[in-house]
VEXPASE-755002 format. One line per 5 residues: their letters; for each residue z, y, x of N, C-alpha, C. Coordinates in pm, 1 decimal, decimal comma. Atoms other than C-alpha are relative to their C-alpha. Example, Ala and Ser with C-alpha at 12.3 -4.5 7.8 and 13.67 -1.06 7.14 Angstrom:
<dogus>
as	0,0 -119,0 89,0 780,0 -450,0 1230,0 0,0 120,0 90,0; -6,0 -119,0 -82,0 714,0 -106,0 1367,0 73,0 109,0 -77,0
</dogus>
This chain:
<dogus>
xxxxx	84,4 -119,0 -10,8 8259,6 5088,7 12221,9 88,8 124,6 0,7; -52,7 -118,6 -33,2 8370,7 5423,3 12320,9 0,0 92,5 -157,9; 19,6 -103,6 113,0 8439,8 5674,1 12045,0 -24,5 127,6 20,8; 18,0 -124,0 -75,2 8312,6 6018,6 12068,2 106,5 97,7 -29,6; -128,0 -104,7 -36,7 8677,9 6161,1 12020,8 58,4 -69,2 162,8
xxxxx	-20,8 36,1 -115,3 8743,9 5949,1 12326,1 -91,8 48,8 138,7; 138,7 -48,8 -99,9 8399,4 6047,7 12509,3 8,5 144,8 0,3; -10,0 -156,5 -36,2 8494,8 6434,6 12440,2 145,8 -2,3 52,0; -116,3 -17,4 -34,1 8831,2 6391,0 12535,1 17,2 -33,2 157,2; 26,0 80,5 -175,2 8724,9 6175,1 12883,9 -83,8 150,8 67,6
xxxxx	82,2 -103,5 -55,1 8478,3 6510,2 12947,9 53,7 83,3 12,0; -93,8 -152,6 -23,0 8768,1 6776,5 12928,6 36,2 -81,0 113,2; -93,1 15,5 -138,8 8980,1 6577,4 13174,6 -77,0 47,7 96,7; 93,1 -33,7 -112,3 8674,7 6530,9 13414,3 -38,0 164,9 49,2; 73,3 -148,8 -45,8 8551,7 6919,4 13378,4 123,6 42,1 113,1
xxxxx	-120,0 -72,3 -53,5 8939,2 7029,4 13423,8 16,7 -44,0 145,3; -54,0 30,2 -209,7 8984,5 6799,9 13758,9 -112,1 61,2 88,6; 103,2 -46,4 -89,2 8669,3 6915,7 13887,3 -4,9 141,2 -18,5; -11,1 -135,3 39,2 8758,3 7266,8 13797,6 116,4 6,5 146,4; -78,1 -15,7 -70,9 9073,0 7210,2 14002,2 15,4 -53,1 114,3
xxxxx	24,6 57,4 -117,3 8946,1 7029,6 14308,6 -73,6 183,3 67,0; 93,4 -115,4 -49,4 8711,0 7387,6 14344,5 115,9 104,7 5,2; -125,6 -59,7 -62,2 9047,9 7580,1 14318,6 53,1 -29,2 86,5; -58,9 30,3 -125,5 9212,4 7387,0 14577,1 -87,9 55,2 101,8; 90,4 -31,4 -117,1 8932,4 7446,7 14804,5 -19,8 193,8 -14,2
xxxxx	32,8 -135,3 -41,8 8912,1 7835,1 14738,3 148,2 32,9 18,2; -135,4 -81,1 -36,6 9289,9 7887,0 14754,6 31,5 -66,0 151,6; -30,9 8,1 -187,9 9286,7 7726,1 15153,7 -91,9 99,8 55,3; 108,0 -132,8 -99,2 8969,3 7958,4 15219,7 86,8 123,4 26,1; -62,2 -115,8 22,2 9216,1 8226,8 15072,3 137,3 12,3 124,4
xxxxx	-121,5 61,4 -81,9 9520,6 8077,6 15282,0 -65,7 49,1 174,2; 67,5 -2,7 -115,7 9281,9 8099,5 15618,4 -26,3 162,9 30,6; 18,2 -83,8 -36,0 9175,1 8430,0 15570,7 155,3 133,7 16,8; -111,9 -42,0 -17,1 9535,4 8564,3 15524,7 68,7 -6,6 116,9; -97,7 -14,9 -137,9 9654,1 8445,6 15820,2 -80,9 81,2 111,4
xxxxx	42,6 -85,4 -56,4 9401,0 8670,9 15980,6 1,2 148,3 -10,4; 10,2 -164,1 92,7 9422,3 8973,6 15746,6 169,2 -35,8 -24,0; -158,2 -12,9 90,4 9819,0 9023,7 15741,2 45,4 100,4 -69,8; -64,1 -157,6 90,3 9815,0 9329,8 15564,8 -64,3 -66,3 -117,0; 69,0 23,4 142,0 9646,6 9132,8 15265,5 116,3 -100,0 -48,9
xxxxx	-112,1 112,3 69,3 9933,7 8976,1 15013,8 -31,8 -157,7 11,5; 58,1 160,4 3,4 9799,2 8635,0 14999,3 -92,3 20,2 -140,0; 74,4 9,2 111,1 9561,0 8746,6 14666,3 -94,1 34,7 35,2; 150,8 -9,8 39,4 9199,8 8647,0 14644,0 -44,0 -4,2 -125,6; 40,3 14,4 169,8 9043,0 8705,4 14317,2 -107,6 -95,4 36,2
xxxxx	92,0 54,5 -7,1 8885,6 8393,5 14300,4 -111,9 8,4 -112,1; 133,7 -80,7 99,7 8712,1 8490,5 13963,9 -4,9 49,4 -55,6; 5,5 -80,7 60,5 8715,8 8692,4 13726,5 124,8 37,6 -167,6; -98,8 -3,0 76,9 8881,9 8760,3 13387,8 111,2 -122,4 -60,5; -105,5 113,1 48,6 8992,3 8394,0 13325,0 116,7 -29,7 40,2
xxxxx	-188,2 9,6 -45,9 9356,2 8287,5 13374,7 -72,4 -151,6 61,5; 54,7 132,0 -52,6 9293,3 7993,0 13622,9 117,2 -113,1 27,4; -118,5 90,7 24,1 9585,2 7733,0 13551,7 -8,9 -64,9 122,0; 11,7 -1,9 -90,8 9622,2 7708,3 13867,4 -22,4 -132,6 41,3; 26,1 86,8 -6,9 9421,5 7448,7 13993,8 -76,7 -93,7 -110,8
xxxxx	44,6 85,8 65,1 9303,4 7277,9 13689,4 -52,7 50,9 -133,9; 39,1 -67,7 137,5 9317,7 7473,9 13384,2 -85,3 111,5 39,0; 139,3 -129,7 -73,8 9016,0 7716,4 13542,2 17,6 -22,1 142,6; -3,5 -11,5 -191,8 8967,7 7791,5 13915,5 -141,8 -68,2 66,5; 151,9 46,2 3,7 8594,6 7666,5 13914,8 -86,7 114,9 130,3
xxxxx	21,9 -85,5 -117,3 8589,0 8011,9 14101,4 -188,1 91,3 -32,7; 148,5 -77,4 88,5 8276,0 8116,5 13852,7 -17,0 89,2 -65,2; -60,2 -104,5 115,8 8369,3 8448,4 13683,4 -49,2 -29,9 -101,2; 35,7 16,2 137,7 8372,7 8463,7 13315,8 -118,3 75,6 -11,2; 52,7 -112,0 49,2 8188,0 8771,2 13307,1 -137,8 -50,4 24,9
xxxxx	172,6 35,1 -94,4 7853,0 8611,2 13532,6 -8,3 -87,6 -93,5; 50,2 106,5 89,0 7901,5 8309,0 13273,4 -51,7 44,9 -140,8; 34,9 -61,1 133,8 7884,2 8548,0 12956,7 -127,1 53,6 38,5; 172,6 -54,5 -12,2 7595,7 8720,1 13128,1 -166,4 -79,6 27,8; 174,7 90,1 30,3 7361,6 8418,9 13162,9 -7,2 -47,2 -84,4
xxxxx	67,1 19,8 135,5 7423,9 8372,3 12802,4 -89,2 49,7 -67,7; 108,0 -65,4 85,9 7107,0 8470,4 12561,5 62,4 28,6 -96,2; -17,2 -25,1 77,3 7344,6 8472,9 12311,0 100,8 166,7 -32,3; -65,8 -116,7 -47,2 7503,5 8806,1 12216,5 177,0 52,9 -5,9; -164,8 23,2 -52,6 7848,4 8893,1 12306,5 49,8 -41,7 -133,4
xxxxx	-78,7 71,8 113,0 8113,0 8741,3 12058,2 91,0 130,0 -89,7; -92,6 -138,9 45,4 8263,7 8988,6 11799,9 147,8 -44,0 -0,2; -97,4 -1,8 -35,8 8616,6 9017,7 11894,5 74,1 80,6 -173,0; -56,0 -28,4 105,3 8889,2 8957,4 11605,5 91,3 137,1 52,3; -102,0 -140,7 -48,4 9136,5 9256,1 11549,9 124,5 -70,9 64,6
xxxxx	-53,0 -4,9 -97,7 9364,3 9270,6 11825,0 192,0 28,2 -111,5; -176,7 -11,0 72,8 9756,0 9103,6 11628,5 122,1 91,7 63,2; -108,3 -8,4 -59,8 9959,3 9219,5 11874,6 -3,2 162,3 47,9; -29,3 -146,2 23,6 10164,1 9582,7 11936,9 -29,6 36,7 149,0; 11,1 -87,3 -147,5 10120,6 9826,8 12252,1 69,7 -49,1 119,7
xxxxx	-74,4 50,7 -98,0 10283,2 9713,4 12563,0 112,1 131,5 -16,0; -89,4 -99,6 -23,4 10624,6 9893,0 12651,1 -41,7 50,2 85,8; 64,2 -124,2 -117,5 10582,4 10180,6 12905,2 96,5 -70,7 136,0; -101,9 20,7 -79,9 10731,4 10045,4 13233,4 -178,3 -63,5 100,7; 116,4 31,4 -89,0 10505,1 9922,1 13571,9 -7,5 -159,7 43,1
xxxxx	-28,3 120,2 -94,5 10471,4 9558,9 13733,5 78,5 40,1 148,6; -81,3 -56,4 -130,9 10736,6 9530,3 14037,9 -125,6 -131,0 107,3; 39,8 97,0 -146,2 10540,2 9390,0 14339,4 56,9 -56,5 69,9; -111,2 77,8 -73,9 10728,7 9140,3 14461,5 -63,7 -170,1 51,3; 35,0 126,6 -104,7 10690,3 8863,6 14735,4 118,8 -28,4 53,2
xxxxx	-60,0 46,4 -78,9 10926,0 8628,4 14866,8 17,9 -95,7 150,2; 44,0 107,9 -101,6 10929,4 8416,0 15186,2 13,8 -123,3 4,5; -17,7 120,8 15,4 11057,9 8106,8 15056,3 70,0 11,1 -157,7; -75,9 -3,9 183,1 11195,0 7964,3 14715,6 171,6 2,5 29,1; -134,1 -39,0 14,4 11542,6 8096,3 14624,9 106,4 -130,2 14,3
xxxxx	-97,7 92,6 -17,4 11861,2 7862,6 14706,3 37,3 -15,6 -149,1; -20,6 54,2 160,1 11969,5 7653,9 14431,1 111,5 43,1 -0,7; -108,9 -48,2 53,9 12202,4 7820,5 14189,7 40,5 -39,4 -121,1; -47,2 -12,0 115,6 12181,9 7706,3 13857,4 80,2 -174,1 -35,9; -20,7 140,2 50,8 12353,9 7429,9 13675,9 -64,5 -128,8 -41,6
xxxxx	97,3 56,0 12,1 12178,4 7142,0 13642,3 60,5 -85,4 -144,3; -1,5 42,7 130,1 12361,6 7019,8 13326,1 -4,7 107,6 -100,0; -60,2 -61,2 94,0 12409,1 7305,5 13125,7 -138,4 10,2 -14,7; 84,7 -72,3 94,5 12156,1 7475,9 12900,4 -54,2 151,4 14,0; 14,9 -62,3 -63,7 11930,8 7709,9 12985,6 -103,8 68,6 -106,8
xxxxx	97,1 -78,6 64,5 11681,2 7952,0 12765,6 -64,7 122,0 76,9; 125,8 -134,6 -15,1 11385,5 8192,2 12843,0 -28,1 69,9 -90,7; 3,7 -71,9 97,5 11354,2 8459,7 12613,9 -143,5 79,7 56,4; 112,5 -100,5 -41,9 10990,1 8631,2 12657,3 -25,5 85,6 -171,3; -2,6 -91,0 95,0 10962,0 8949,0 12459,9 -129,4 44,5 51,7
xxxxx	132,6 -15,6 -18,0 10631,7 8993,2 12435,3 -72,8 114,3 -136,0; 98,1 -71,0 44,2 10368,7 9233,5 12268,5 -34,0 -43,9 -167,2; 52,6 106,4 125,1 10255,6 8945,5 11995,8 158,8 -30,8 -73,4; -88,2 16,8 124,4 10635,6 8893,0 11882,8 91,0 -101,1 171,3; -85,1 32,1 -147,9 10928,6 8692,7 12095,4 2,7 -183,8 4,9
xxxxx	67,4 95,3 7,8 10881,2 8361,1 12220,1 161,7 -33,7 70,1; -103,3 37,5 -40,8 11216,4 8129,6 12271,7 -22,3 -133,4 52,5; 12,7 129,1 -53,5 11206,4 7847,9 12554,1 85,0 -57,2 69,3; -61,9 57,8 -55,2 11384,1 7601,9 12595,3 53,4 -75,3 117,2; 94,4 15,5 -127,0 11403,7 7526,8 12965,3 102,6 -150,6 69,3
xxxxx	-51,2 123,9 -26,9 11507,4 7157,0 13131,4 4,1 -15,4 142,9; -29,6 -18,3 -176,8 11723,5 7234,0 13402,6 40,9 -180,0 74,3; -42,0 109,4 -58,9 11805,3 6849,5 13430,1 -95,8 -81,7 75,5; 153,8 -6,5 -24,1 11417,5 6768,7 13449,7 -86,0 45,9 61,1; 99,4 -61,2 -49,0 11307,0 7021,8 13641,0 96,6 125,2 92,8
xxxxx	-86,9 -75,9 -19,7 11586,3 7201,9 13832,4 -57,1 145,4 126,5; 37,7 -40,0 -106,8 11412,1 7329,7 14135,0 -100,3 169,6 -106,3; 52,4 -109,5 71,6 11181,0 7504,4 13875,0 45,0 113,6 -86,5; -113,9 -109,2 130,9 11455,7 7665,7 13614,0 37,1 64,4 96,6; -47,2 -8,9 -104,5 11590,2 7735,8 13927,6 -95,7 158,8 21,7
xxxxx	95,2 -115,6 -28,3 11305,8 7960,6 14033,1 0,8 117,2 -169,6; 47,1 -78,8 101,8 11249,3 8086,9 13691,6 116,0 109,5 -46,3; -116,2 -112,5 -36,1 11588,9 8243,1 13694,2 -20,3 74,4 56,8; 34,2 -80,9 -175,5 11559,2 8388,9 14033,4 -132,7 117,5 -74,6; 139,7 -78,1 -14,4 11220,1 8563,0 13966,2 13,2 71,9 -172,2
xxxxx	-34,9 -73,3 63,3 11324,0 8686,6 13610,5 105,9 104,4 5,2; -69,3 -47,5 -62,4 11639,5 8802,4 13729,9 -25,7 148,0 68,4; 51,7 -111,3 -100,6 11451,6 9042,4 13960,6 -117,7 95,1 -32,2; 74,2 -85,2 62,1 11206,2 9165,7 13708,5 -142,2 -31,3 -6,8; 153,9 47,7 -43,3 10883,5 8961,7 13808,5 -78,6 -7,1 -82,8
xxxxx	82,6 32,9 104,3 10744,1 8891,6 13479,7 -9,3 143,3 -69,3; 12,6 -111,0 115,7 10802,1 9206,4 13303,5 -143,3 105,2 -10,2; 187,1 -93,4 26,2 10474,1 9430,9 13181,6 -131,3 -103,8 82,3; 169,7 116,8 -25,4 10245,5 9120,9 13322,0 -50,8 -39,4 -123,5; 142,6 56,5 142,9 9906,3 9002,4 13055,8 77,4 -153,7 49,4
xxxxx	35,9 139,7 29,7 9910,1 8631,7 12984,9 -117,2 43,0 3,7; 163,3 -15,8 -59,8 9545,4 8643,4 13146,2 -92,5 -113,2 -50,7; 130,5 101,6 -29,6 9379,2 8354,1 13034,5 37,7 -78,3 -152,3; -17,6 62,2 144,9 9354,6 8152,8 12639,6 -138,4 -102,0 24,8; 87,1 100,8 49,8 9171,2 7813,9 12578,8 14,4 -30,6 -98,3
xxxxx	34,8 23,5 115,0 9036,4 7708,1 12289,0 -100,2 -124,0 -44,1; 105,1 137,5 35,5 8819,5 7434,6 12349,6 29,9 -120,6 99,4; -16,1 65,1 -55,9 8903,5 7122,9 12499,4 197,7 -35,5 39,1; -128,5 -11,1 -30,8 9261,9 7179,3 12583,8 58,6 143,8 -60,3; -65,5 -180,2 98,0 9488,5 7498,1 12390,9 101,2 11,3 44,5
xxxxx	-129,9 -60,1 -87,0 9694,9 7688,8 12648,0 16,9 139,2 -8,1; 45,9 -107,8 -44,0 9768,6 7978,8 12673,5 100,2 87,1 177,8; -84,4 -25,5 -85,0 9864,6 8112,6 13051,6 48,6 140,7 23,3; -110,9 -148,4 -11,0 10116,5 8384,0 13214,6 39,1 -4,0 96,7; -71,9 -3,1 -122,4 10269,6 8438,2 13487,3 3,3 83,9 168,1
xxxxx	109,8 -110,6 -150,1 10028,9 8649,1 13747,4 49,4 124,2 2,3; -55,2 -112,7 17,7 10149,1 8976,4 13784,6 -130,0 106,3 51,1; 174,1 -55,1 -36,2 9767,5 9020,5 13957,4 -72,3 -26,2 -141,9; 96,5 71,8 101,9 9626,1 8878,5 13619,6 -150,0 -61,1 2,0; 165,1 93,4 -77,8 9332,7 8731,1 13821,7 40,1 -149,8 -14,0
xxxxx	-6,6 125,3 0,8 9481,9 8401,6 13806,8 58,6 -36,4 127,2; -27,0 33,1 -203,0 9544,6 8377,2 14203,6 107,1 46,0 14,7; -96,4 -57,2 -84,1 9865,8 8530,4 14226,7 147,9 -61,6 -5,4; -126,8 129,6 -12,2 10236,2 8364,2 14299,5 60,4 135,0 69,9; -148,2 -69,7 -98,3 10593,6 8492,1 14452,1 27,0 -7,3 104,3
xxxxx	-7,9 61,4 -131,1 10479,0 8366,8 14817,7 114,2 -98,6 38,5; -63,4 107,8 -64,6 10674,0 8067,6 14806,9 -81,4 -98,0 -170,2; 36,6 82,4 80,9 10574,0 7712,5 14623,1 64,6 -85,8 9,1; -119,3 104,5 38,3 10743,1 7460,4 14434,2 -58,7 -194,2 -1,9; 72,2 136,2 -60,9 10728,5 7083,6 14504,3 -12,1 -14,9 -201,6
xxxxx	31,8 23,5 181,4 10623,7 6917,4 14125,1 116,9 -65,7 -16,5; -185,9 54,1 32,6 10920,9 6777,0 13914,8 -29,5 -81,3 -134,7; 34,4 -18,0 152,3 10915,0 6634,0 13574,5 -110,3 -98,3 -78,1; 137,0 48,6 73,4 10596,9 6435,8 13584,0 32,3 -131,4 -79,7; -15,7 74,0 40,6 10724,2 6120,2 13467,1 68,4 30,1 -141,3
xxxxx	-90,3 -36,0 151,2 10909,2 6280,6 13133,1 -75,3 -90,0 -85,8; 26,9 60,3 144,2 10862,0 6105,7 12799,9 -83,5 85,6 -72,9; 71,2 -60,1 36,7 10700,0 6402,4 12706,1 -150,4 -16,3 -11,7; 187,1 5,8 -48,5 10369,9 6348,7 12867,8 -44,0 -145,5 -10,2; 52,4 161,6 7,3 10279,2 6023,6 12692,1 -180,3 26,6 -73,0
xxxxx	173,4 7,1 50,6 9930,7 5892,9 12646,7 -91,3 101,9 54,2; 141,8 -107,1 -75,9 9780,6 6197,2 12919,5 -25,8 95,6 -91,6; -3,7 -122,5 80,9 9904,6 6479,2 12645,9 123,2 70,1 -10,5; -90,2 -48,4 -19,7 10059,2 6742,4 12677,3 48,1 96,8 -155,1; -6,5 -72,4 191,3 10218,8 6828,0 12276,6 13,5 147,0 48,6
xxxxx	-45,7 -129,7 42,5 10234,9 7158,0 12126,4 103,8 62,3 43,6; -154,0 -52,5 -34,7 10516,7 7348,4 12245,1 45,9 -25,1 125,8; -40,1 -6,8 -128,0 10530,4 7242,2 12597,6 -21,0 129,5 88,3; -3,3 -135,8 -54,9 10585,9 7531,5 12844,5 -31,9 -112,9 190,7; 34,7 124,8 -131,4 10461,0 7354,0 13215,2 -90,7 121,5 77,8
xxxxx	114,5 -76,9 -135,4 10317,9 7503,4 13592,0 -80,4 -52,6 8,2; 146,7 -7,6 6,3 10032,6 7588,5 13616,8 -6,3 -27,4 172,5; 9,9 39,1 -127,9 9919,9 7475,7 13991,0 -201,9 -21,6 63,7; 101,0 -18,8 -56,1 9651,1 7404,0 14234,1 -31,7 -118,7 76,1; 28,9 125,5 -78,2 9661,6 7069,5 14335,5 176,8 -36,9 -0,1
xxxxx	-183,3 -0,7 -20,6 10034,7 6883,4 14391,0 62,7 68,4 117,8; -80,5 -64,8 -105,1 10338,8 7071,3 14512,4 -68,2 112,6 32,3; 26,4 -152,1 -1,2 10176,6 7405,4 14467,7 23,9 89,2 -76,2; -64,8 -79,2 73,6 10364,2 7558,3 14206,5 59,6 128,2 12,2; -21,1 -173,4 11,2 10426,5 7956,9 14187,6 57,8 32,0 -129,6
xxxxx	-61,7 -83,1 82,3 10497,0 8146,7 13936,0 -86,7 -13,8 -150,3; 69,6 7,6 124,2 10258,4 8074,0 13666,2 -21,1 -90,9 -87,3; -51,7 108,1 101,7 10302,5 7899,1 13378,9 -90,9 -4,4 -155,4; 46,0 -10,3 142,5 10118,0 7784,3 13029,6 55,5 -25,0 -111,7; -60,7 32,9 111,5 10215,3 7741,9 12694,2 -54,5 -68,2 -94,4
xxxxx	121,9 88,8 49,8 10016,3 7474,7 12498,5 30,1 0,7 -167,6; -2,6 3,5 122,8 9985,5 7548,9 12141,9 -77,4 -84,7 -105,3; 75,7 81,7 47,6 9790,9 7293,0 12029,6 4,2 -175,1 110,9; 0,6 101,3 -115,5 9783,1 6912,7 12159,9 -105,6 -4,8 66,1; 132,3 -22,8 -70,1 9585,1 6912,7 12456,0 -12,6 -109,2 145,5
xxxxx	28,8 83,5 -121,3 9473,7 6648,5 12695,0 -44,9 -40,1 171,8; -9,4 -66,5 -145,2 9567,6 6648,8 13062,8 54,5 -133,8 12,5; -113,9 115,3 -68,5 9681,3 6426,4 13307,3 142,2 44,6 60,2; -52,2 -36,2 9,8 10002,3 6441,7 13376,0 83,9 57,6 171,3; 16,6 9,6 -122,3 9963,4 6649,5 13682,4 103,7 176,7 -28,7
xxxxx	-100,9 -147,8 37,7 10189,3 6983,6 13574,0 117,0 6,5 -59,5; -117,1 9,8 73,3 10534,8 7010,7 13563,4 68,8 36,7 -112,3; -93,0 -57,6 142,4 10690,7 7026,4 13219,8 113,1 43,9 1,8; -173,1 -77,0 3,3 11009,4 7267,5 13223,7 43,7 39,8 -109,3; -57,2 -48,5 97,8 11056,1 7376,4 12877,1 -45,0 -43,9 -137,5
xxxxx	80,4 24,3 124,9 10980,4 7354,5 12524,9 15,3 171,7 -103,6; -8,0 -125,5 93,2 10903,8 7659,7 12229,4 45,0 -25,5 -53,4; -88,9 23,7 99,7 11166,7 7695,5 11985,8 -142,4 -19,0 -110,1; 66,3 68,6 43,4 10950,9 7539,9 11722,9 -32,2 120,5 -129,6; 17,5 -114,7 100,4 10987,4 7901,1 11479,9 -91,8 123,4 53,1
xxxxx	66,4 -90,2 -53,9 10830,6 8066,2 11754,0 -167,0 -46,6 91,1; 128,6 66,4 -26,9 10504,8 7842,9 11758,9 -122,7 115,6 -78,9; 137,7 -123,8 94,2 10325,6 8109,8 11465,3 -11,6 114,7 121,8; 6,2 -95,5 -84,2 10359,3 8387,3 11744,3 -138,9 -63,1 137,3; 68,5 54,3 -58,3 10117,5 8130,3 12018,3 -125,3 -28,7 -168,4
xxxxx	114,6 39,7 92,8 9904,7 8026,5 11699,5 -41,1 122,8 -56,1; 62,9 -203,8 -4,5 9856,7 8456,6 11615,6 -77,5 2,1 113,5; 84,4 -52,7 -126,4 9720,2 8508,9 11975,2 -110,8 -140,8 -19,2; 115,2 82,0 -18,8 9505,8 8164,8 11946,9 -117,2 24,1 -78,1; 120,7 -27,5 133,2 9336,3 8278,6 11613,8 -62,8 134,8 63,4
xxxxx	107,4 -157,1 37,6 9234,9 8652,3 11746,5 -81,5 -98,4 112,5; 94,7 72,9 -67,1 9032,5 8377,6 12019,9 57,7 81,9 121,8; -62,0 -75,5 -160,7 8973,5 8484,2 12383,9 -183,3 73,9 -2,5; 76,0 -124,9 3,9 8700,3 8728,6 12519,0 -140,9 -59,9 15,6; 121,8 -11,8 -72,7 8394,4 8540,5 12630,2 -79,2 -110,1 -123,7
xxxxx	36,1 68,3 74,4 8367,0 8318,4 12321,6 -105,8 -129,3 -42,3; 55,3 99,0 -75,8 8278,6 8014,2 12540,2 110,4 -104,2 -32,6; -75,6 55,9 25,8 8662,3 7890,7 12459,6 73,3 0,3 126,8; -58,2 -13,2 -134,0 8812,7 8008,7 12800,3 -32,0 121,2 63,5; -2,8 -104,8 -39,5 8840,2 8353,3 12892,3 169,2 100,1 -0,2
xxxxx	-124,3 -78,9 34,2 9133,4 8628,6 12853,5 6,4 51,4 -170,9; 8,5 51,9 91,1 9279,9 8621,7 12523,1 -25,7 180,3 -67,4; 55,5 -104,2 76,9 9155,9 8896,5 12259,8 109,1 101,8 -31,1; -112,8 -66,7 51,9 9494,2 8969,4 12141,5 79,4 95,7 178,7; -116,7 -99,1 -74,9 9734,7 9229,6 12409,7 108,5 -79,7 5,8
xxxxx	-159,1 74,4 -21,3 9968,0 8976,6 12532,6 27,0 49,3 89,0; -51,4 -32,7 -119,2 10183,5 9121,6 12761,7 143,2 3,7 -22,2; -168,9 59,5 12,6 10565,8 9010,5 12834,1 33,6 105,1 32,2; -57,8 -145,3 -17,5 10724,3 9343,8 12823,3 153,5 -33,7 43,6; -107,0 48,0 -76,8 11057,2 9139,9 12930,3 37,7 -125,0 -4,4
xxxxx	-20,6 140,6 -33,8 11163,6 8799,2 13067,8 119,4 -6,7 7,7; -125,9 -16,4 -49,5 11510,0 8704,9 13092,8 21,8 -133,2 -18,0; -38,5 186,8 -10,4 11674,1 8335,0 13147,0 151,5 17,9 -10,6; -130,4 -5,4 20,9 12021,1 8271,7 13026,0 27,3 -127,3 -3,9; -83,6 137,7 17,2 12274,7 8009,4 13040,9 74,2 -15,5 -145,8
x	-101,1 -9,6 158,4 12438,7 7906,9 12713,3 80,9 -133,8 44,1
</dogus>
């Protein structure tokens, strides 16, 4: 007999793939109309305030806001807001035409430092595991891509991520080039979970990887369809468990998160 931690755990997967079958299908509508509209970046807001893990973790393509408004119940009181002011500086708009030539080492050791709003978050990143991706994540820090972007999107029910990476904070947006997947077979992702502390792309179906990425602060059950590139230094897990406690906005367990996350600077180093 089925157990009902097994029977709620079988109903996240299902929502999430069927969340991310309805992303795939609005990011080719989006793809179609671009190649007609070339003055439009390649960003459709497919919905609204949620962070849509691209492809799976949201992208249902149902705004939050239309889902809070056919609630009867009344909006959710929003905890106080942990985290400090953003630094003063702008998002750089930046598009590339393809992914950057490989540069980095693929044995050495590689860290992400995100200095963020909520406190600083240290990741460990697995250039041996995932090279194509460290690879990028260099490249596109390097050049300033992440800096003054929200982490747009916090779950809380079913799976506990929290994502980043949009510089649109709609969820839809990437560096106009995509990465093939890498990683999926790791040791990490046993039993269709992805632990605490994994750092992994966010996508839209396979081999559609951009620029956006989650951080899973809680164990959370996925298939293992998103490449794992890093891990959180394990001191800088209370800083993801601060932003999970102020909740997120629509107090459904999937909206944008309450707290002012915003990566005020990204940087990737070799050690």
């Amino acid at each position: 007999m089925v157990s009902q931690e097994q029977r709620r755990r079988q109903l996240a997967r299902e929502k999430f793939l069927r969340q991310q079958q309805r992303r795939t299908a609005a990011r080719r509508k989006a793809r179609m109309r671009n190649a007609v509209i070339a003055s439009v970046l390649g960003v459709v807001l497919v919905g609204s305030l949620a962070l849509y893990t691209t492809g799976t973790l949201r992208g249902d393509g149902e705004s939050t806001a239309a889902k809070a408004s056919a609630s009867p119940s009344a909006e959710p009181s929003k905890a106080p807001d942990p985290c400090e002011k953003p630094a003063k500086g702008k998002i750089e708009e930046l598009q590339f035409d393809k992914e950057p030539a490989m540069k980095i080492d693929k044995s050495a050791k590689y860290t992400m430092e995100l200095d963020t709003t909520c406190g600083e978050i240290s990741v460990a990143l697995d250039a041996e595991g995932a090279p194509h991706t460290v690879n990028s994540f260099e490249f596109l820090a390097g050049k300033g891509y992440f800096d003054h972007t929200k982490c747009h999107r916090l779950t809380t029910q079913g799976i506990y991520v929290l994502q980043c990476g949009d510089p649109t904070g709609s969820g839809s947006g990437g560096p106009g080039y995509e990465l093939k997947d890498e990683n999926l077979k790791s040791d990490v992702l046993k039993k269709d979970t992805y632990p605490a502390g994994t750092v992994a792309m966010a996508n839209a179906g396979p081999n559609t990887n951009g620029s956006q990425f989650f951080l899973v602060y809680q164990d959370s059950p996925l298939p293992p369809n998103y490449t794992p590139f890093g891990k959180v230094d394990e001191k800088d897990m209370a800083v993801l468990e601060k932003i999970a406690k102020a909740g997120e906005s629509t107090g459904m367990g999937d909206g944008a998160p309450n707290a002012t996350v915003v990566i005020d600077k990204a940087t990737v180093t070799k050690s």
